[in-house]
C-alpha positions in Angstrom: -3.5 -2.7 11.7 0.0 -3.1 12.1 1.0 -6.8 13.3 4.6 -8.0 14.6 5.3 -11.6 14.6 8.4 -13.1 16.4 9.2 -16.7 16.0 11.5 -19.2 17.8 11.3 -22.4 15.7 14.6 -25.0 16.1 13.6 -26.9 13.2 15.0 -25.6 10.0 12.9 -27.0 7.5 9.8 -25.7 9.5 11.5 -22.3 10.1 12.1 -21.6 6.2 8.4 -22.6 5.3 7.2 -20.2 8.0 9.8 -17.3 7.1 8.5 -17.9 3.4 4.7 -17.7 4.2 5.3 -14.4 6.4 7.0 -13.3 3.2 3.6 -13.2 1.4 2.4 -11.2 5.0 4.9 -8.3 5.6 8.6 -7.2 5.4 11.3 -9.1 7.8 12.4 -6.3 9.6 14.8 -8.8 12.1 16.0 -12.4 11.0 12.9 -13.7 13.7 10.5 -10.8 13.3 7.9 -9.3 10.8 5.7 -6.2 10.5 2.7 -6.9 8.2 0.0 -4.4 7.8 -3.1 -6.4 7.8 -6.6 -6.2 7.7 -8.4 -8.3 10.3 -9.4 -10.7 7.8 -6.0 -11.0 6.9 -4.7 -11.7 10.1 -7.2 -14.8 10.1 -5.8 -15.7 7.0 -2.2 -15.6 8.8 -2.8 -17.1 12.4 -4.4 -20.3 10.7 -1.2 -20.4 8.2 1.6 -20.5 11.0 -0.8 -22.6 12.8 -0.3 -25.5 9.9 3.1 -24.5 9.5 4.6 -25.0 13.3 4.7 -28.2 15.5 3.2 -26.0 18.8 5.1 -28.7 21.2 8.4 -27.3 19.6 7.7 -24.3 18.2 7.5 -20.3 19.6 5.6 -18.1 17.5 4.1 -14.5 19.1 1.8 -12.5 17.0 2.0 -8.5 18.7 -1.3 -6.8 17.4 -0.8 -2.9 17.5 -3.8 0.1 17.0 -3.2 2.8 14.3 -2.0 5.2 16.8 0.6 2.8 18.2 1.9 2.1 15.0 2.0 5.5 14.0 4.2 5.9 16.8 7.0 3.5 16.0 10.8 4.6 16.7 13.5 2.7 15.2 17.5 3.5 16.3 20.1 2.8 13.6 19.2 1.0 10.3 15.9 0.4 9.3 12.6 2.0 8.1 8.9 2.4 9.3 6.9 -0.7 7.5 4.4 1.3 5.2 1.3 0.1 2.9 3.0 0.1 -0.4 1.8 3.1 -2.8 -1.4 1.4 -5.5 -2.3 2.9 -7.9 -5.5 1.6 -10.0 -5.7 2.3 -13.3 
């Protein structure tokens, strides 16, 4: 599933550990904002991660969850590509 998290943190210390974790997540497509495609264990894994990572009576942090179909339908205008499950291969 494709997952968008924005964040709004004013802390800088807290905002680089957070922009690090999302790292191991998805691709920043914005300097606030990732697209991770996750399964729905994974996003477990990554709601009680920014959890430890934010102060919550500071901190902004949405998580967008979006169906197949939605992301299937994303448009972007000027620079930027469609976040895609990189190509595995097993051998």
């Amino acid at each position: 599933m494709l997952i968008v998290v924005s964040y709004d943190v004013p802390d800088d210390r807290r905002r680089t550990k957070l922009a690090h974790n999302l790292k191991n997540f998805g691709v920043r497509v914005q300097y606030s904002v990732f697209e991770c495609l996750l399964e729905p264990a994974q996003v477990d894994v990554l709601h009680g991660q920014i959890g430890k990572l934010i102060d919550p009576a500071e901190d902004r942090v949405r998580i967008y969850r979006f169906c197949a179909d939605c992301g299937a339908r994303t448009e972007i205008l000027g620079l930027g590509e469609v976040t895609e499950d990189p190509e595995v291969y097993v051998l």
